[in-house]
C-alpha positions in Angstrom: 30.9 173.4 66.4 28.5 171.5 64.4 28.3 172.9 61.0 25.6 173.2 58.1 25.6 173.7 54.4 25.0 177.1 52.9 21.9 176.2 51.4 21.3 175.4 55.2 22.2 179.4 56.2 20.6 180.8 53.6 17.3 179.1 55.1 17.6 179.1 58.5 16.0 181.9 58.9 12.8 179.7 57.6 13.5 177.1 60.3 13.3 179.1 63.5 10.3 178.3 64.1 10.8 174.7 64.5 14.3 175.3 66.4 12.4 176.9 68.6 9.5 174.2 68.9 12.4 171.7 69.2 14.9 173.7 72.0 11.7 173.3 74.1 12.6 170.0 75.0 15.7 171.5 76.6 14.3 174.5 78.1 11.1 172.6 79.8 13.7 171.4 82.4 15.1 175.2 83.8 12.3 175.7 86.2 13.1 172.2 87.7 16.3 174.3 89.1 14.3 177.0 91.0 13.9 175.4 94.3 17.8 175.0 94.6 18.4 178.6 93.7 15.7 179.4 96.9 17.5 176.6 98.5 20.8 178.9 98.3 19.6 181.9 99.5 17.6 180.5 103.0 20.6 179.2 104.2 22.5 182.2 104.7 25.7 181.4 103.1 28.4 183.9 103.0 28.1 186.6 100.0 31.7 185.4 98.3 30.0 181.6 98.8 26.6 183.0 96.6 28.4 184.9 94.5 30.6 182.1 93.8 27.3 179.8 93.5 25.6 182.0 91.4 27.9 183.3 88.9 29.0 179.3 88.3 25.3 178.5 87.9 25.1 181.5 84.9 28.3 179.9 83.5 26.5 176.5 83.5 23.0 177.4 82.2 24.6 180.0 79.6 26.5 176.9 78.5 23.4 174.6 78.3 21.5 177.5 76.5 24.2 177.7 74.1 24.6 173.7 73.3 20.9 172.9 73.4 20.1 175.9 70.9 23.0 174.6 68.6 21.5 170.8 68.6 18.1 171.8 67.9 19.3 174.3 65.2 21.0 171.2 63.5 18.3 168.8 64.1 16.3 170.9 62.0 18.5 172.6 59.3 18.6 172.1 55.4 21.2 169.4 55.4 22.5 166.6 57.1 24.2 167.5 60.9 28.3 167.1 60.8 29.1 166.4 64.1 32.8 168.1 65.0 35.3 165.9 66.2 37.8 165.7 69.3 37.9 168.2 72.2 35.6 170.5 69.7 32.8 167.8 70.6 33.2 167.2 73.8 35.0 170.4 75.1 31.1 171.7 76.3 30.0 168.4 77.5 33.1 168.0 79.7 33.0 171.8 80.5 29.1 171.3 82.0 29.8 168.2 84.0 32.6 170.0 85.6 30.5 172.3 86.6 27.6 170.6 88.1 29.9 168.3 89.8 32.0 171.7 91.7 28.2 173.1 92.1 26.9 170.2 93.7 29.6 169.8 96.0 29.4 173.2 97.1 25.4 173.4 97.8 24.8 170.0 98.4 22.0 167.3 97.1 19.5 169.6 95.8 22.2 171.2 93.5 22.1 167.6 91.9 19.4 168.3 89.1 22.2 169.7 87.3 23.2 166.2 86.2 19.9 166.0 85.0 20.8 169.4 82.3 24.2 167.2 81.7 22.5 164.6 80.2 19.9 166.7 78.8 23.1 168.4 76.5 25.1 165.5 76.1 22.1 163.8 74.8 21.4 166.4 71.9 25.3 167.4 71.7 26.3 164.0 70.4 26.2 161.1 68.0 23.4 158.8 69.2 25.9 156.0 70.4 27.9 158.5 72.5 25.0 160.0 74.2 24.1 156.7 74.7 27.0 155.9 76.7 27.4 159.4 78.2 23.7 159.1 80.0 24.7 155.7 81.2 27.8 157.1 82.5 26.1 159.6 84.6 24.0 157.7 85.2 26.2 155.5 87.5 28.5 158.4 88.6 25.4 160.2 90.1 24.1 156.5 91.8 27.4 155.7 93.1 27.9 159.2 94.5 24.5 159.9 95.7 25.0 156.4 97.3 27.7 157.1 99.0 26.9 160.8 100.5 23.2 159.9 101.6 21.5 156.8 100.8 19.7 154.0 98.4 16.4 155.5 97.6 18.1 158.9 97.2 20.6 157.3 94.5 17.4 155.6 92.9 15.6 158.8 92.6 18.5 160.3 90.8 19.5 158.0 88.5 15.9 157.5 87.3 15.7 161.2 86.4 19.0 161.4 84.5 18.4 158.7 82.9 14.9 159.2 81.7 15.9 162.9 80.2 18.6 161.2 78.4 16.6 158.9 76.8 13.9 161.4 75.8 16.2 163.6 74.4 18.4 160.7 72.6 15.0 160.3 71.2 13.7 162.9 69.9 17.4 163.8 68.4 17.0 160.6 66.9 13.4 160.8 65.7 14.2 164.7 64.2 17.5 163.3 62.7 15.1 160.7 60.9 12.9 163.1 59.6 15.6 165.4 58.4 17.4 162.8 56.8 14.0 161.9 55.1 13.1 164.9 54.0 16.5 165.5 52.1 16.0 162.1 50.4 12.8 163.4 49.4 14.3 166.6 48.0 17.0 164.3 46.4 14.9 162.3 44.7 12.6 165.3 43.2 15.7 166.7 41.9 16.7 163.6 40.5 13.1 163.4 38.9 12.9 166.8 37.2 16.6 165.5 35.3 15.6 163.1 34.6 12.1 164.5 33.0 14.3 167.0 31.7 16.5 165.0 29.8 13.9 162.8 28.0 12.1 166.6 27.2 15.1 167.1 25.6 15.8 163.6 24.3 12.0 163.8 23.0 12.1 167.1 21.2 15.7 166.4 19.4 14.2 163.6 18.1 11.4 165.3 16.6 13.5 168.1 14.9 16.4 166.4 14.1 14.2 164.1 12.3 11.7 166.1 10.4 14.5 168.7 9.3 17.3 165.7 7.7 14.2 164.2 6.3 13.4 167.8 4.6 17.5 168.3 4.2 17.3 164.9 2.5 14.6 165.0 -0.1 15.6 168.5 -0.9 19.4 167.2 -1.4 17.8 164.5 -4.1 15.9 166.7 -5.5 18.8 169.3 -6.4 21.0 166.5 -7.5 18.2 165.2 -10.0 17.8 169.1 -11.3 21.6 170.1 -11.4 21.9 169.2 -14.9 19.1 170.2 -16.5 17.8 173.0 -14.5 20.1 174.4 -12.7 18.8 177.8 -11.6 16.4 175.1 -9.9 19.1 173.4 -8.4 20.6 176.6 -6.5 16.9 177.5 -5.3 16.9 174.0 -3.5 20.4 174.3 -2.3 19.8 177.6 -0.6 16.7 176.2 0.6 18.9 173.6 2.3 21.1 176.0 3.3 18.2 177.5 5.3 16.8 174.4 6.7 20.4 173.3 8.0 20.7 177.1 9.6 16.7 176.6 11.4 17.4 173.2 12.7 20.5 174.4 14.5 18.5 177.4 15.9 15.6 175.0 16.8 18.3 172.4 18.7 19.4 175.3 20.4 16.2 176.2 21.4 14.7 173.1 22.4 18.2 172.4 24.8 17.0 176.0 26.8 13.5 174.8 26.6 12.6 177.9 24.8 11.5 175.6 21.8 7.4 176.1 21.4 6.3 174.9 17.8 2.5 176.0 17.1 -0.1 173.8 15.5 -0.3 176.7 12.7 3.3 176.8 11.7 3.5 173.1 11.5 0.7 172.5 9.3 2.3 174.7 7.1 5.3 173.3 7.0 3.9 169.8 6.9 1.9 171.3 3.5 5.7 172.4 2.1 7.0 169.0 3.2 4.9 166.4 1.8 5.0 168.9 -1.7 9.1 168.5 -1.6 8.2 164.2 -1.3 5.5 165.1 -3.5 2.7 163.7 -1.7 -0.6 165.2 -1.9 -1.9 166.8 1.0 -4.9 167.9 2.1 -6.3 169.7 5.1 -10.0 168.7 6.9 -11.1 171.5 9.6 -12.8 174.8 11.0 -11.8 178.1 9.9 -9.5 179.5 13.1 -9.4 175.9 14.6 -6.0 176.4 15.8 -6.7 179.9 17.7 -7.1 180.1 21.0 -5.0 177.1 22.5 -3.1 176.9 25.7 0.3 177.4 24.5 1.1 173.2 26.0 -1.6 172.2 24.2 -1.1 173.5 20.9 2.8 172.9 20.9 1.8 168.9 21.6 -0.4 169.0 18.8 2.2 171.1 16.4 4.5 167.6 17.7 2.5 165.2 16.4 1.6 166.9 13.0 5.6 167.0 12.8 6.6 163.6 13.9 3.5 162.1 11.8 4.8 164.3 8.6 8.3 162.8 9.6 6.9 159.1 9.7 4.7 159.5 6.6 7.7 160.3 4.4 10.2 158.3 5.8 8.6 155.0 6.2 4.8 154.9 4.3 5.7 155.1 0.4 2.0 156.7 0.5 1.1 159.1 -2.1 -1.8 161.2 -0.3 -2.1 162.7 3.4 -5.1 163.8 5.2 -4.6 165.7 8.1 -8.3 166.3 10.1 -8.3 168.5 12.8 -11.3 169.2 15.3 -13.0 170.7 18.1 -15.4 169.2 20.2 -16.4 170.9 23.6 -13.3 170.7 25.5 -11.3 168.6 23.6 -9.3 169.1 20.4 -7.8 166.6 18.0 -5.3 165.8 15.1 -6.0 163.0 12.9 -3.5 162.3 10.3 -3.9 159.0 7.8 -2.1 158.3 4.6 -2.8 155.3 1.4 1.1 153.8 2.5 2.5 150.5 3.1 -0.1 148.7 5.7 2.6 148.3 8.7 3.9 151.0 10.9 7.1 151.7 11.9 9.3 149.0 13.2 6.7 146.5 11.7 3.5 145.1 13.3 1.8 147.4 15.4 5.1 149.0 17.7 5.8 152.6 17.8 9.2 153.5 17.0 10.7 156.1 19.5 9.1 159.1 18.1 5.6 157.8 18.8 6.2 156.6 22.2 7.5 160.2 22.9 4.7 161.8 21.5 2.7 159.4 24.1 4.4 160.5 26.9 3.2 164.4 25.6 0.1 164.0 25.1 -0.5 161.8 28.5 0.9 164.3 30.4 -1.6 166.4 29.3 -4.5 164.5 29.8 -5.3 163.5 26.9 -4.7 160.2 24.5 -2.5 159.5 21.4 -3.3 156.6 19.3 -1.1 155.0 16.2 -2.0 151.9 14.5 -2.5 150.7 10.6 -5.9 150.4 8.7 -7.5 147.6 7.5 -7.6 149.5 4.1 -4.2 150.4 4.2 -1.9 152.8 5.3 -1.1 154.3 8.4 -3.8 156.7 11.6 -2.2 158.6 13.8 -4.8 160.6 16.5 -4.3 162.3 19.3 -6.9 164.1 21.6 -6.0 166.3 24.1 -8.3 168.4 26.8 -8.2 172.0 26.1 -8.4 173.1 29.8 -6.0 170.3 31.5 -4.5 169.1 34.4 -1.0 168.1 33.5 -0.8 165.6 36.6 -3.8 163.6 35.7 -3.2 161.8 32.3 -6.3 159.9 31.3 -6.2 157.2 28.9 -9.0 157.1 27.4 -9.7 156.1 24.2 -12.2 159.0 22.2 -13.8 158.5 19.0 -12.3 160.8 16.4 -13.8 163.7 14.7 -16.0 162.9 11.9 -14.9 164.2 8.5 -18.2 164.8 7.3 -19.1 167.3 10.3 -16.5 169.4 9.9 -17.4 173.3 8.7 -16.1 175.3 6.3 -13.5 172.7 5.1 -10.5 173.7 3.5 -9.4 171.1 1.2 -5.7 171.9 -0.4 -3.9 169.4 -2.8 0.0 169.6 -4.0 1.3 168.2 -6.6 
């Protein structure tokens, strides 16, 4: 009959609990049924008549079990009810109204209240706007009949009940179906959120190794094409060296696709050191011996980011001939201040962050922290970012810090390149 989605099997076993809560509204109703069962019985009917009675009142009831169980399972499944079509639909609607109508002919008025199941089942059973019009249905047959066979007030009586369990039901049906409905658009939209945070992961770190590896492809290239001729045992060291770069940047893209991709702050100062050498930019290094130890793995691979992407930036776009890169620990917070003697305008000209910076934003915000790039009055290009070493991803604060002072650093390591 009505069907669910195998997500929707595989779970239901997690949902019983509020089929159950919900087929009350159903099974409330089967004690209202006792009095004609007594009813039966006192007036000495003949045993074919009670067995007759009886066994057509289990047929009916194991019906309405059966149909009520069935709704309430739908109403609260993993996915959206599909209500069958044709005689499939209303094959047990049809089947119960036959069977209240032989039943209450047979035993008289207080055999009635079956109706009153009828609607009940035809209210869960089917699309709102049929139930709809299936309670009002009944609603008149059982007036007009009642009518007829005893009197007004007893018609009124009956038609109020049928009708007010219809509604209810048609209600709660349609107040479940509601919630169902949004709590799959909920789920829907959290899917939709995590692909689309993983795409712009992905768009994010492309950007940063595609970028910092044809950079290094790059400068190596010009460099082996300047020494081919006159020192060429130089030349095929760079060329290999290229060789190798081109190799690690597919592994890394590869990586960073299956979000297995981790740079660490360590390894990317380093290669920042061999980078600027190749552009040959001198480099030096500001901060405490074993700085970088100890980090939360998120942490540290933001901060390895922004030491690549500001590497990346520096020999791209700054013309500068020196880079400091400062990194300290204060408390609960560690930061990575990188500033060079380039060109006085950052990328894309005035104070706007190309793509790279904006994604380096986004990393360090999600980690609480802050990530600030702008040009000096003196010249050149600062790039800081701060980030809390114990962190709550979901609560990014935006808060401007003061950067590390050079002069406080310890046990400063101070490396130049040529």
């Amino acid at each position: 009959m009505d069907s669910v989605s195998p997500d929707a099997a595989r779970q239901s076993s997690g949902s019983l609990g509020s089929t159950f809560l919900l087929w009350l509204i159903w099974i409330l109703w089967l004690p209202l049924f006792i009095p004609a069962l007594v009813d039966l019985f006192q007036r000495h009917r003949s045993p074919l008549w009670v067995a007759t009675s009886v066994l057509g009142a289990t047929a009916f009831f194991a019906l309405y079990l059966w149909v009520s169980w069935r709704s309430a399972h739908s109403l609260t499944a993993y996915a959206l009810r599909v209500y069958s079509s044709g005689m499939a639909l209303w094959a047990p609607i049809i089947s119960l109204f036959v069977l209240a109508t032989m039943l209450t002919f047979m035993n008289g008025y207080s055999w009635g209240g079956l109706f009153i199941y009828t609607s009940s089942a035809a209210a869960g059973w089917l699309p709102t706007r049929k139930a709809a019009a299936t309670t009002v249905a009944l609603v008149i047959f059982v007036g007009v009949v009642v009518a007829w066979r005893l009197n007004f007030s007893s018609a009124l009586s009956a038609i109020t009940f049928v009708g007010i369990v219809g509604a209810i039901v048609i209600a709660f049906g349609w107040s479940a179906a509601n919630s169902q409905q949004l709590r799959l658009t909920r789920e829907e939209m959290a899917r939709a959120t995590a692909i689309n945070e993983e795409r712009l992961r992905i768009a994010r770190d492309l950007h940063d190794l595609l970028g910092h590896n044809l950079s290094l492809i790059a400068l190596k290239s010009e460099l082996a094409r300047r020494l081919l001729s006159v020192a060429p045992d130089r030349a095929a060291n760079e060329l290999s060296d290229i060789e190798g770069v081109a190799r690690q940047a597919l592994k890394e893209v590869r990586e960073a696709v299956s979000s297995y991709r981790q740079p660490t702050l360590a390894s990317e100062l380093q290669g920042a050191r061999e980078m600027l050498a190749a552009a040959g930019i001198t480099y030096r290094y500001e901060g405490n011996v074993g700085i970088t130890t100890g980090l939360p793995p998120a942490v540290e691979s933001a901060l390895g980011w922004v030491v690549r992407e500001g590497v990346t930036n520096i020999i791209r776009h700054s013309g500068a001939s020196q880079c400091l890169v400062r990194v300290g620990r204060d408390g609960q917070r560690i930061s990575v201040e990188m500033t060079d003697d380039g060109k006085p305008t950052p990328v894309g000209g005035g104070d706007t962050a190309g793509n790279g910076l904006r994604g380096l934003a986004e990393r360090i915000t999600s980690l609480g922290g802050t990530c600030e790039a702008r040009r000096q009055e003196s010249g050149g290009f600062r790039l800081l970012a701060i980030v809390p070493i114990a962190s709550n991803p979901h609560t990014p604060a935006n808060i401007r810090v003061n950067a590390p002072d050079a002069g406080s650093t310890q046990n400063t390591i101070a490396a130049s390149q040529p």
